[in-house]
N, C-alpha and C positions, 0 to 999 in steps of 0.2 A: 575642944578646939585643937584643929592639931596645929600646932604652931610652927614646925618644921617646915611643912607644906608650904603653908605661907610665905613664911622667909625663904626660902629658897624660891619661890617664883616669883617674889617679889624683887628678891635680886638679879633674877636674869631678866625681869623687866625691867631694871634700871640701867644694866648693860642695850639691851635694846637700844633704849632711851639715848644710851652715850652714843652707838652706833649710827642711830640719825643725825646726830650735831655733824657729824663727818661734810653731809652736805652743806649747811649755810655756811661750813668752812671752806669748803672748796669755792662758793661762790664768793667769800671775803677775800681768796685768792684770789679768782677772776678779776675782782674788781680791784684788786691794786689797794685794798683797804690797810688803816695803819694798824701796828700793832696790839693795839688795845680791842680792834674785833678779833682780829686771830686766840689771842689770850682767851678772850670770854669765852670762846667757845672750844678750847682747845682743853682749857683748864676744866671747868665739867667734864667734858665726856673724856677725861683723865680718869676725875675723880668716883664717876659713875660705874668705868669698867673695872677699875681698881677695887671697889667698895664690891661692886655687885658678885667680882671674882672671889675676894674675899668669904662671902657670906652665901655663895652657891657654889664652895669648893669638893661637897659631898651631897649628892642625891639623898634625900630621908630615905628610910627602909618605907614608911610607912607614906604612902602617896596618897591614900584617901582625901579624895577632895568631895565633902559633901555639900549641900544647898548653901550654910552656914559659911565654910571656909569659903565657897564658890563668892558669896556676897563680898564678904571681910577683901579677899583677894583685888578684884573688882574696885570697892570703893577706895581701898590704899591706893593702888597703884596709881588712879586716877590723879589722888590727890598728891601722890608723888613727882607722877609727869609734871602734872601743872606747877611744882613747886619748883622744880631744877629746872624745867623749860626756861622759867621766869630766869635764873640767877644771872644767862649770860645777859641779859636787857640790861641789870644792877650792873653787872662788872664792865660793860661796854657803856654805860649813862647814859643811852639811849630810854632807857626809864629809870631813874635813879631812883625813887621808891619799890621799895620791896614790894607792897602791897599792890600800886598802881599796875607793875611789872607780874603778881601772882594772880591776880584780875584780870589783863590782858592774855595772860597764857592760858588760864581757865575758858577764857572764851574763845580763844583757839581750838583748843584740845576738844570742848566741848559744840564746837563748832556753834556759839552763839552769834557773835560777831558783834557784841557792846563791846566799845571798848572805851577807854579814859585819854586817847590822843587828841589833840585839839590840831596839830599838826604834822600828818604821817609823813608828808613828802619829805621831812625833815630828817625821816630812821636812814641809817645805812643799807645799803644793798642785801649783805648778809642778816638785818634784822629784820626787812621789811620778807626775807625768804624766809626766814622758821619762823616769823609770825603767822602768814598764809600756809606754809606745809603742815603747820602744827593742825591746819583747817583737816587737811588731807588723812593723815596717820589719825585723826582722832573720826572723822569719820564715817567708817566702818567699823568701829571698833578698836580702840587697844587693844585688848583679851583678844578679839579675833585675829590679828595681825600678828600677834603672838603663838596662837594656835598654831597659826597656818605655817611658821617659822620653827615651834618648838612643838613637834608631834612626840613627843617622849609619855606627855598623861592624856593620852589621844581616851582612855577607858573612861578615865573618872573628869573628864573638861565638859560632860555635859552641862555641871552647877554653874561653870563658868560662862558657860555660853549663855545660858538661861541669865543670869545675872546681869549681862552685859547687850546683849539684842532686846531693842526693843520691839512693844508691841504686847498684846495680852497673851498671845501664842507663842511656843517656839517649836522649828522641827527645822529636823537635819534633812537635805537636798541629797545626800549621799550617804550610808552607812559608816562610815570615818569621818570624823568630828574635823580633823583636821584636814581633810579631801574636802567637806564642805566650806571650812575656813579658807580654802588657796583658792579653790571657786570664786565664792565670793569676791574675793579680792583681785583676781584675773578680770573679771566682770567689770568691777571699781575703776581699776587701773589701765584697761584698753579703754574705756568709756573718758578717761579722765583724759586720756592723750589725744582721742580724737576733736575735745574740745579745745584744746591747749595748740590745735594745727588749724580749728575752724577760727581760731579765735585771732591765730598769726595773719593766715588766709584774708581775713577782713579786713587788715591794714593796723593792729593792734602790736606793738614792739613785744619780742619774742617772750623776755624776760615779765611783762606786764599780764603776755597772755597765761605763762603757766603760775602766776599768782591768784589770777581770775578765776582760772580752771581749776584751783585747788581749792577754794571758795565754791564754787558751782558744785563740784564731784563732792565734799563734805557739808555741800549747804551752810555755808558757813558767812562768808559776807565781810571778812575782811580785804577792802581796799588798797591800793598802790598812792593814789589820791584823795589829796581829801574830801572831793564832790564826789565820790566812792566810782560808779561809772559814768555820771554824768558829764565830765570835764572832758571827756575823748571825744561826744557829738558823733559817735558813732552808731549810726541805727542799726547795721545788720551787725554789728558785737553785742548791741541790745537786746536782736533778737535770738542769739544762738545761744546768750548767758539763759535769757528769761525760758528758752524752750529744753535748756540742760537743766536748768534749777526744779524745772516740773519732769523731767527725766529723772533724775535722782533720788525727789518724791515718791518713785515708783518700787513698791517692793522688789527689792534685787533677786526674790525666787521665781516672777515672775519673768523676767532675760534668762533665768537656767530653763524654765520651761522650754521660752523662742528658739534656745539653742539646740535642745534635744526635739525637738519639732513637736513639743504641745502643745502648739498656736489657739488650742481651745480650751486647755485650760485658763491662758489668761483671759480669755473673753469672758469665760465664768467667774470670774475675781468679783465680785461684789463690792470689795472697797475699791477697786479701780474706777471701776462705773463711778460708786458714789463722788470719788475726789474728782473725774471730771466734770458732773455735773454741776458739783459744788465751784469749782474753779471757772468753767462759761458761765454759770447763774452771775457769782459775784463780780467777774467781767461786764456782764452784760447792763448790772444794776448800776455799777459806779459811771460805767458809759453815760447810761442815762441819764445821770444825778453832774455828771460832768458837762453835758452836752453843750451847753451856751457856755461855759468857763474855758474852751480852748475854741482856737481858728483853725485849726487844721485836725482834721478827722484821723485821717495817722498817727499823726503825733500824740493825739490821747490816746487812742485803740492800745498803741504801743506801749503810753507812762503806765497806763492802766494795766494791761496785760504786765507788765513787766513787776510793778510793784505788788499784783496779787500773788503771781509766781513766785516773787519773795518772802512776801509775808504769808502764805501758806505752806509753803515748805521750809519757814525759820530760816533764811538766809540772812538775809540783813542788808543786799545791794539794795542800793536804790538811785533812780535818774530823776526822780520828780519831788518834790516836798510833798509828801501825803497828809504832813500835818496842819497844811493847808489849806486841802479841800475839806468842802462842807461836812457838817454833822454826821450827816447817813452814811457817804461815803468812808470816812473816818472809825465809825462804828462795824461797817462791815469786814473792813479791816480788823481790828480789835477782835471781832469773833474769830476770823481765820488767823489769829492770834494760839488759839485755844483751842482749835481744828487741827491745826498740825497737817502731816500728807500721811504715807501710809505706815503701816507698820514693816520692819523688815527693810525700813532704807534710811537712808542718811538723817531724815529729820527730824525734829524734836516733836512736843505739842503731846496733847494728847492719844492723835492719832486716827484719821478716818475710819477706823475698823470699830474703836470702841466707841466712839460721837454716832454711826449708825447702832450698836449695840446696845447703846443709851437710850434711841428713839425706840428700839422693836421692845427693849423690855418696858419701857414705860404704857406704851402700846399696850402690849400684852396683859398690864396690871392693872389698868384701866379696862378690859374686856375684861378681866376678872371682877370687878365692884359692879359691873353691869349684868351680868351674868355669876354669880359667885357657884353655881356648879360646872360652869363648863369650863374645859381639859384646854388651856392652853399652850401649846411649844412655839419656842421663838425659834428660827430658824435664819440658816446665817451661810450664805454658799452653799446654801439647796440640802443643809444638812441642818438636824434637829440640835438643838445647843445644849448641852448636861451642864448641871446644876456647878458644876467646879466653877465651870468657865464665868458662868452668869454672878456667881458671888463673888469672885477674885475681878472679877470687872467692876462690881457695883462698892466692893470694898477699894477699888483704889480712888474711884470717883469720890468718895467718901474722905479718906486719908488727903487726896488731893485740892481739896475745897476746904478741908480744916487748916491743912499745912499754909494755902494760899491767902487766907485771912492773916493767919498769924503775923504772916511775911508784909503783908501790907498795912499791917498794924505799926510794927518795927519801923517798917522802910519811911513810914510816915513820921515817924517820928521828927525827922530831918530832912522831909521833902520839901521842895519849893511849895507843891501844892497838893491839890489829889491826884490831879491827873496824870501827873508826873510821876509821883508813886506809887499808885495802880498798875498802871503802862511796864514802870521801870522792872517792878516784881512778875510781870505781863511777859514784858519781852527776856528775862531772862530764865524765869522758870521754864518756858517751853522753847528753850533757848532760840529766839527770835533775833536779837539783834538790836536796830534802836526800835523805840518806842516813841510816846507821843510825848507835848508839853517840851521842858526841859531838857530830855532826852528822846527827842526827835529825829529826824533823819538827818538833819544838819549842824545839829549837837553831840556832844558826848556824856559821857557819865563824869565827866573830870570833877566837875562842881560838885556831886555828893562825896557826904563824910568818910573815914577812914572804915569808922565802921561798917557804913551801909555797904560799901566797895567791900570789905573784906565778908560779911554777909553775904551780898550776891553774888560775889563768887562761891561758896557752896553752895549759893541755889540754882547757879548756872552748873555746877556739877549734880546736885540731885535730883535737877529735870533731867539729864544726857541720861540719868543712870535709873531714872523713872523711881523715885523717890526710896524704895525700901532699901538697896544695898546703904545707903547713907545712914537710913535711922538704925540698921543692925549693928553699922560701924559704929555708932555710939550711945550703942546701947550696955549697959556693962553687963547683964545675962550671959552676954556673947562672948567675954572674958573668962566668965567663970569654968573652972573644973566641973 
């Protein structure tokens, strides 16, 4: 392990880190807030550039960052965001538990959108801002926003990338790691403005719009209000949030395509196809299953489209109680829980790419028992799929279904019910948002224990980080000389 490495990029990611507090400062200015927000946040991002100058005062000789460091890297710093994020919440009392406050910022950074507020309208200005921006900077990436800012290990940052994008694939859009990191994030950031001026545009208070928009652009789903967008009664903010949320769903290599004029590569995208069909199917079924339950044919078309667009790209808005409607509808929901959108963009889940990967190989294994000498290849964007791809898929499927029992075992320990602890391990493993029961769309997580709260919070970080970098970080192998 080279540990230099580490520490030193660990600490110019905490400098980062102090670097963005700068903003919900400026907005504590704006707002004429008293002294105790300016401190919260003045005093971290003190202590963050102070400490991080400190301990990244000399470059190691030795920059090697391989798969190993690339994870370690990754899952710290993650968990150091969400740590310091939380402090100015404690020092301003706007979350006076630590835990409550490392919870909330976990599902920021990780763009879940659970959080333990029973009353948001209540936070300051400055905290209800790096609540929702913590949506935005986490993302796309940490490590990649990082990248794209600090090009100095542009040779050896492929571990990090790999570590930190999800999806079962990764590839670079440009030959410089960090030219694809500023991409990326050019892409993010004009995307995230045009919503944050469609969103003004529609009659939504400026301030309100780019909180939303920073929720939409990280799929993330933290609110201003506590009916999250419901209480605005805004149908075309409904619809610009609900057709941004399934925009950002969209692998972001596929807009590098649109822009260097590959318009037919994305057409050939195979999980693009899949996630829209799977998104009109499940629209189309709950319509159905809704049909006699609303008076007006809009107003469902819309709860409906709105809430599938949430819960399949892990947002977490919501305008309608889904834990409401019937059975089926309910359950269809719950699968695109565990669907996820695609790989390569803001959201959590498993991911459309390996949910079809899952159907071809199964396919494929099945024409083997039927047939046991004939040659089958699964094939996947019109290309033949090598045996790496297909085991390191079927192994996380595996790792994934072990990890998620366990978690539902635990979380039940102290759940109200089942459904509530199924849902709660549900909605934050693939970082989701609320879930059903107890922690519904109209509830919070406030009611569970100290533990389960401090629990899913590393489960809301080792969905965003797609399980392994977590178990490497605490694994002790990974310490050893």
């Amino acid at each position: 392990m080279n540990i230099a490495i580490v520490r030193y990029l660990i600490a110019r990611l905490m400098q980062i880190e102090g670097l963005l507090m700068v903003v919900p400062l400026v907005v504590s200015f704006i707002y004429g807030e008293s002294w105790q927000y300016i401190f919260s946040f003045l005093s971290v991002l003190l202590f963050l550039l102070i400490v991080g100058q400190i301990m990244s005062w000399k470059m190691p000789k030795n920059r090697r960052v391989t798969a190993k460091e690339g994870f370690v890297i990754v899952s710290l710093s993650w968990i150091l965001f969400s740590f310091f994020g939380a402090l100015p919440f404690v020092i301003n009392g706007d979350i006076p538990s630590m835990i409550d406050a490392f919870f909330e910022t976990s599902s920021g950074f990780t763009t879940t959108g659970s959080s333990i507020l029973v009353d948001v309208e209540a936070l300051a200005h400055s905290s209800l801002f790096w609540r929702s921006f913590t949506h935005l900077v986490g993302g796309m990436g940490i490590l990649v926003f990082a990248l794209a800012i600090l090009p100095q290990l542009d040779s050896q940052s492929v571990n990090i990338m790999k570590a930190e994008v999800p999806g079962p694939t990764f590839g670079k859009l440009v030959s410089k790691l960090s030219s694809t990191a500023r991409i990326l994030y050019i892409i993010y950031l004009v995307m995230t403005a045009i919503v944050v001026i469609l969103l003004w545009m529609s009659g939504m208070d400026l301030f309100d719009s780019f909180l939303h928009a920073f929720g939409v652009a990280g799929t993330g789903g933290f609110g201003v209000k506590n009916g999250s967008v419901a209480p605005y009664q805004n149908p075309t903010a409904e619809w610009i949030i609900s057709i941004g949320m399934l925009l950002f769903g969209v692998n972001f290599n596929l807009y590098y395509m649109i822009l260097i004029k590959q318009v037919r590569q994305v057409f050939k995208s195979e999980e693009l196809r899949w996630y829209l069909i799977i998104v009109a199917s499940a629209v189309g079924l709950i319509c159905l299953n809704l049909f006699q339950s609303y008076d007006s044919m809009s107003t469902m078309i819309r709860d409906v489209f709105f809430s599938v667009s949430s819960i399949i790209t892990t947002s977490g808005f919501s305008t309608a109680d889904f834990g409401a409607w019937p059975l089926f509808s309910q359950s269809i929901l719950l699968l695109l829980m565990f669907f996820g959108a695609c790989a390569g963009s803001t959201a959590g889940g498993l991911k459309i790419s390996r949910v079809v990967l899952y159907g071809k190989i199964i396919l494929s294994e099945l024409k083997k028992v039927a047939q046991p000498n004939r040659i089958v290849s699964v094939h996947y964007d019109g290309k033949a799929l090598n045996k790496n791809i297909k085991h390191s898929v079927a192994n996380y499927f595996v790792v994934y279904i072990a990890i998620f029992t366990l978690l539902v075992l635990l979380i039940n320990l102290d759940a109200p019910d089942f459904l509530s602890g199924f849902s709660a391990v549900t909605a934050t493993f693939n970082n989701i948002g609320p879930g059903l029961g107890a922690v519904g769309p109209t509830y919070s997580f406030a009611e569970l224990s100290d533990f389960s709260k401090v629990l899913l919070s590393f489960v809301m970080l080792a969905g965003r980080l797609e399980i392994f970098p977590m178990i490497i970080l605490f694994t002790p192998r990974t310490w050893r000389k």
